[in-house]
C-alpha positions in Angstrom: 154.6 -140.5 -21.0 157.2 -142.5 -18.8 160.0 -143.3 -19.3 162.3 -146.5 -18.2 165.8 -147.0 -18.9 167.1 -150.8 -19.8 170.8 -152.0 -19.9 171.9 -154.6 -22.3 175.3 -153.7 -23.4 178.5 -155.5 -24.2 181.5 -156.3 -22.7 183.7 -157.1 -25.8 186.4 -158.8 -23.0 186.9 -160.0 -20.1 189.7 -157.5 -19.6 186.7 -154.8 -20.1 184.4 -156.3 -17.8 185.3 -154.9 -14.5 185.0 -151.2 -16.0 182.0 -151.6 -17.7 180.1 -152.8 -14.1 181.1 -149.6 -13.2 179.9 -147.2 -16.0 176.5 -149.4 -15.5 176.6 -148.4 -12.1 177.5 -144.7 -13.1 174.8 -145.3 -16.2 171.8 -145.9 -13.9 172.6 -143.1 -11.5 172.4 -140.7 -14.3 168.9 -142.2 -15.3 167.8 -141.3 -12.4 169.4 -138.0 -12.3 167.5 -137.0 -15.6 164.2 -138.3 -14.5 163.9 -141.9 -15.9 161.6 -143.6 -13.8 162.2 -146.8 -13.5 165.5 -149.5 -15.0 165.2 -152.5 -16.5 168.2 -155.4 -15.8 168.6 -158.3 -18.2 170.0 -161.5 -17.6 172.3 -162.9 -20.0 175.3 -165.2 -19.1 179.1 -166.3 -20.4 179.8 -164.3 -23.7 179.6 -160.4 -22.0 175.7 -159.6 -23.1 175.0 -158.6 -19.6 178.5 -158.3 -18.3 177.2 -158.2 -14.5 175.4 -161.7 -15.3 173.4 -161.8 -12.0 170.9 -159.1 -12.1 169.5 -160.3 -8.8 172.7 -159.1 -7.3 173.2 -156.1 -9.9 170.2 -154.1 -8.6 170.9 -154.9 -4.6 174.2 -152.6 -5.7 172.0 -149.9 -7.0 169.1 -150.4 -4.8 171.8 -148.4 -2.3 173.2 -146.1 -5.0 169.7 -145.0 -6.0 166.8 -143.4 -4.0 163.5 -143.4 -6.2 164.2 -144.9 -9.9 161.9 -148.7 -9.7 164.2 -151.4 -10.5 163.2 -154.2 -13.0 164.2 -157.2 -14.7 163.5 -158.0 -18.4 163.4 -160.5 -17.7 164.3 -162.9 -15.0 165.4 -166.2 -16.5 163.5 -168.6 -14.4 164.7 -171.7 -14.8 168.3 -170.8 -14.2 167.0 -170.3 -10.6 165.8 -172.6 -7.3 163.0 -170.7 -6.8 162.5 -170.6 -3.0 166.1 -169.2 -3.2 164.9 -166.5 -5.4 161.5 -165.3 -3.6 163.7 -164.9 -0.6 166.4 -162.6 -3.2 163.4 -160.7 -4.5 162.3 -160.0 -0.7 165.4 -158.7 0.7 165.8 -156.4 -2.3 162.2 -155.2 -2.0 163.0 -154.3 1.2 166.5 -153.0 0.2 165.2 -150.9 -2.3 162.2 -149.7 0.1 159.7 -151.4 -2.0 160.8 -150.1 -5.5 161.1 -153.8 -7.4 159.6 -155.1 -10.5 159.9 -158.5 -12.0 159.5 -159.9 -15.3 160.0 -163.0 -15.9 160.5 -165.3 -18.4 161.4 -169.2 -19.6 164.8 -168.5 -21.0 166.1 -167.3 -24.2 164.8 -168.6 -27.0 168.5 -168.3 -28.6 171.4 -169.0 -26.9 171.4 -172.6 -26.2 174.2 -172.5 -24.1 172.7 -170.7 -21.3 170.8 -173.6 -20.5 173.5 -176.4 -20.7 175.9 -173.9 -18.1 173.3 -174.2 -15.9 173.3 -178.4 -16.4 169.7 -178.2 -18.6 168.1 -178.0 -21.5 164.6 -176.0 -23.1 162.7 -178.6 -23.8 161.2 -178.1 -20.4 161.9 -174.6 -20.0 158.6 -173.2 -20.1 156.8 -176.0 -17.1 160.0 -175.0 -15.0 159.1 -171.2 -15.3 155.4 -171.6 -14.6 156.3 -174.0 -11.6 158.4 -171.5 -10.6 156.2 -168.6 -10.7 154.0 -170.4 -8.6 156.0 -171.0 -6.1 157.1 -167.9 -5.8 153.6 -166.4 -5.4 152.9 -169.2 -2.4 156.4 -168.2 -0.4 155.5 -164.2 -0.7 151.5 -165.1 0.1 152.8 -167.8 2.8 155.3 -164.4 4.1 152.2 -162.3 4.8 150.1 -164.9 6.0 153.5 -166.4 8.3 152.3 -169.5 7.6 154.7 -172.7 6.3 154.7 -173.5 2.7 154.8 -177.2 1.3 154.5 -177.6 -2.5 154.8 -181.0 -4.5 155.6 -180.2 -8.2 157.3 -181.8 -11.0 160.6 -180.3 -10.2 160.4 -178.6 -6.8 159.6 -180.7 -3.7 160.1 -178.2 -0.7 158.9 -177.5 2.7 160.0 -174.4 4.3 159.0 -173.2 8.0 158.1 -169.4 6.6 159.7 -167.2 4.6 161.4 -164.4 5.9 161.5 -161.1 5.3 158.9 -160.8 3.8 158.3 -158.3 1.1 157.6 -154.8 1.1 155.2 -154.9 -0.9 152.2 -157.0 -0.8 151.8 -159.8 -1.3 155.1 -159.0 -3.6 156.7 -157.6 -6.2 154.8 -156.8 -9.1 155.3 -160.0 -11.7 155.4 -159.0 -15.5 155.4 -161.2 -18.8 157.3 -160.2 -21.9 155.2 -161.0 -24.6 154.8 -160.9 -28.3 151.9 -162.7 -29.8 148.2 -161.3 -29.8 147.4 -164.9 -27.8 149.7 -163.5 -25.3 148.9 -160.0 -25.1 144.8 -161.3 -24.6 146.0 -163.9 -21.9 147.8 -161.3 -19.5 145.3 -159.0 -20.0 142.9 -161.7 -18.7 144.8 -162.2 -15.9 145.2 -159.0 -15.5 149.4 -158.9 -15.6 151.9 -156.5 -16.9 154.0 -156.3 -19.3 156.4 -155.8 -21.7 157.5 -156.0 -25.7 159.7 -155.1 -28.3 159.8 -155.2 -31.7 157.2 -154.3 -32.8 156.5 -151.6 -36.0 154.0 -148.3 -35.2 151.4 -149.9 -37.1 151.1 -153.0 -35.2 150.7 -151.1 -31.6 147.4 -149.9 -31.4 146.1 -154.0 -32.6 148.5 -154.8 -29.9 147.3 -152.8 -27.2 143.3 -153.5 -28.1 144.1 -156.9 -27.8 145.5 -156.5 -24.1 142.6 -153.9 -23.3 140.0 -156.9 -24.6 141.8 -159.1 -22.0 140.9 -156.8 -19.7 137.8 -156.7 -20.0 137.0 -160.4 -20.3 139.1 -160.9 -17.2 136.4 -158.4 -15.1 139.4 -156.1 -14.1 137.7 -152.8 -12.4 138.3 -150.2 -14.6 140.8 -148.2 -12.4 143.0 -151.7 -12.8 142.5 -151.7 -16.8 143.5 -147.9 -16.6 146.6 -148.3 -14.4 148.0 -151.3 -16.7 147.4 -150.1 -20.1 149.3 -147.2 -19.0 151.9 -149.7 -17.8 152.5 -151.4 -20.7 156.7 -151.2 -21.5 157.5 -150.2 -25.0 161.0 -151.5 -25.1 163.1 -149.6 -28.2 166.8 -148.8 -29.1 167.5 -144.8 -28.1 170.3 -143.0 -29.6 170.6 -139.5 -29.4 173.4 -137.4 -31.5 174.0 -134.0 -32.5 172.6 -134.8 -36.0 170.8 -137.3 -37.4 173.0 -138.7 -40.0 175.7 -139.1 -37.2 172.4 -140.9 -35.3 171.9 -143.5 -38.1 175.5 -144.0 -38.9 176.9 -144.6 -35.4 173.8 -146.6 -34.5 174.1 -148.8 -37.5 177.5 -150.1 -36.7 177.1 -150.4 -33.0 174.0 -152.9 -33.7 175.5 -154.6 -36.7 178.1 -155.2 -34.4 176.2 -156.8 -31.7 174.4 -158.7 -34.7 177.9 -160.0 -35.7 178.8 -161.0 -31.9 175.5 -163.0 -31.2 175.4 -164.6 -34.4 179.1 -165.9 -33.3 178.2 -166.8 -30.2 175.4 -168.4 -31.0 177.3 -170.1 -33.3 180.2 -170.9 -31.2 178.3 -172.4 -28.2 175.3 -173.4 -29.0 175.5 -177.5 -28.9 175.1 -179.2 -32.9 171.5 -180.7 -31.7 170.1 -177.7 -30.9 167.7 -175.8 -33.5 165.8 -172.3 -33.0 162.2 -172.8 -33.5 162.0 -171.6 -36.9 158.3 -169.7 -35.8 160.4 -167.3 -33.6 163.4 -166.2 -36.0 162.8 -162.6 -37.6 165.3 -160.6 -40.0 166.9 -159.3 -37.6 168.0 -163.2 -35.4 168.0 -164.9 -38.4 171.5 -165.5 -39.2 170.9 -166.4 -42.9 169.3 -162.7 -43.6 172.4 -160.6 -45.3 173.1 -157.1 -42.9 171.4 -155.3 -45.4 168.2 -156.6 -44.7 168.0 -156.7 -41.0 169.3 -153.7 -40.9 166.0 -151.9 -41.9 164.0 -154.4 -40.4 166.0 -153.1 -36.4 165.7 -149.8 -37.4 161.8 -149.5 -38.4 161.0 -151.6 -35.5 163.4 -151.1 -32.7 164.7 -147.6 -32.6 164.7 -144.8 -32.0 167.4 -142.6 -33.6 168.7 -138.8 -35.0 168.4 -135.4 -33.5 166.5 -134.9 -30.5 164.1 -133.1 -32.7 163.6 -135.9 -34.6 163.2 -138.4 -31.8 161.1 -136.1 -30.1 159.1 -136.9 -34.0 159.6 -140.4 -33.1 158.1 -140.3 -29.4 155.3 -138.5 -29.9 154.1 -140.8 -32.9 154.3 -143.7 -30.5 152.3 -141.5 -27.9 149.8 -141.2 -30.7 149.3 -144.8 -31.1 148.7 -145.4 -27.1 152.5 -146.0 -25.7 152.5 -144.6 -22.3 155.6 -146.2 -21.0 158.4 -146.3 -22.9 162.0 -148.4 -22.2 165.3 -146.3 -23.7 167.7 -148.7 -24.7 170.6 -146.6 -24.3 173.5 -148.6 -24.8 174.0 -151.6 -27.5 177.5 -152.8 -28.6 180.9 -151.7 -27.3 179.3 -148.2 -27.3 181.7 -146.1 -24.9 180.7 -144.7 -22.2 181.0 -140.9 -23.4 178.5 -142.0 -26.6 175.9 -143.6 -24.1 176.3 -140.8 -21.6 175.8 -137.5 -24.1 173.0 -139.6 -26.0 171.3 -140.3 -22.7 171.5 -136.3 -21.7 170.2 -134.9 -25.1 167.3 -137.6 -24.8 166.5 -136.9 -20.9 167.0 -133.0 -21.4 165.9 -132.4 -24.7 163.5 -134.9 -25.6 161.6 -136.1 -22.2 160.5 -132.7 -21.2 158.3 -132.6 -23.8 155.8 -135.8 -22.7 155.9 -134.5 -19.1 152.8 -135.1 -17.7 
């Protein structure tokens, strides 16, 4: 089993914000301390999801405080970004990092409106902006290695670049994951033979999940040691909390995620302009602001965490092992947690709960 390490904590003020940059910082050093092999960055901007906002930037400070833990994003928000401007970001930081960079990315929340509108658009588009982006993206890194110009005539992008420079470490770049949910999705990637990453998702839904990806495998002709290498890939991202028993566990956890529920929901709320309406298709118990506490909070807890003793998450981790999840993503830190809570719940979980699914 492997095991990642994703930050998505809040800020609960600006006055906060400064400190909590730095107990990230201090957080994902002690991931790698305890073995975690790889972090995962999100990207979240203006109401203190992601307090550090720019995750580009984010990991190029801990590509230099760090030596071997892989540094991802789940996921990059594409359109928020000119993409030449970011295949040249994601090149200097593979090189930073000495080739250690993964990138998901994605079209943009699905939720928070107002993410789009700071950055002067809408959704309605998102998803043509992400794939143009993507593509371009590929061309600069492929046009890198081959050091030839790069001209590309899209919808949104008209650019013309001499070379792009440096080029990646890795070749022909940085890995390029999708977060997906759907069984459509889970088949295409596997098709095309891409990485990636979920959430939410129950035990009993898992091992459909996974078959689906492993049949998109197949029909996309993938060698077997490529099928191999990204069915063990595939991020299992879940909520982590490690006490000393596990009543403390589900109590504390409960009110640091009912908490976060309450925050987004304001947010959301808040900012979000009056015309804007979340796709009904993609609301669950747990996002849909009309479901009462008491019924998302069963639905978060069956399928997003993990929680108690580190016996009993050692219970938890080994019946996701039993289902196929090779990689899974510790959500450490959710709410205003402090940093003592998130620091002791990360070291019972790295020493007394990973060394049991070392290889």
């Amino acid at each position: 089993m492997q095991f990642g390490w994703l930050t998505l904590a809040l800020s609960p003020s600006a006055d906060e914000d400064a400190a909590r940059i730095d107990q990230q910082i201090e957080q994902v050093c002690y991931a790698e301390e305890l073995g975690f092999s790889d972090v995962w960055f999100t990207e979240h901007y203006f109401t203190g999801e992601s307090v550090y906002n720019d995750a580009v930037l984010f990991a190029a400070a801990l590509a230099m405080r760090t030596e071997r833990i892989r540094l991802g994003f789940a996921v990059v928000q594409m359109p928020f970004h000119h993409p030449v401007r970011l295949a040249t970001q994601l090149a200097l930081l593979d090189n930073l990092s000495k080739g250690r960079v993964d990138v998901g990315v994605g079209k943009g929340t699905v939720y928070n409106e107002y993410e789009f509108v700071g950055h002067g658009l809408r959704s309605g588009d998102s998803r043509e902006r992400m794939e143009e982006a993507v593509d371009i993206l590929q061309q600069a890194w492929s046009a890198a290695w081959s050091e030839q110009p790069l001209r590309y005539g899209g919808k949104f992008h008209q650019i013309e670049i001499p070379g792009l420079r440096p080029r990646p470490v890795q070749q022909p770049g940085p890995p390029l994951w999708r977060s997906v949910i759907s069984p459509a999705s889970f088949t295409e990637c596997g098709r095309l033979g891409i990485p990636i990453l979920t959430a939410r998702l129950g035990v009993e839904k898992i091992k459909e999940r996974w078959a689906t990806y492993a049949a998109g495998l197949e029909e996309g002709g993938h060698d077997k040691a490529t099928r191999d290498r990204l069915m063990a890939q595939i991020a299992l991202w879940r909520n982590v909390y490690v006490a000393e028993s596990d009543a403390q566990a589900e109590d504390e956890l409960s009110q640091l995620i009912l908490d976060t529920r309450h925050h987004m929901i304001h947010v959301r709320e808040t900012h979000n302009p009056d015309d804007f309406v979340v796709d009904p298709m993609m609301l669950n118990p747990w996002t849909d602001p009309a479901v009462s506490d008491s019924d998302a909070l069963p639905y978060v807890l069956e399928t997003g965490c993990l929680f108690g003793s580190s016996e009993k998450v050692r219970d938890q981790v080994a019946e996701l092992c039993d289902v196929g999840v090779r990689h899974l993503l510790c959500q450490t830190g959710f709410g205003d947690m402090s940093q003592e809570q998130n620091l002791a719940s990360m070291r019972r979980f790295g020493e007394g709960v990973m060394p049991a699914f070392s290889d």
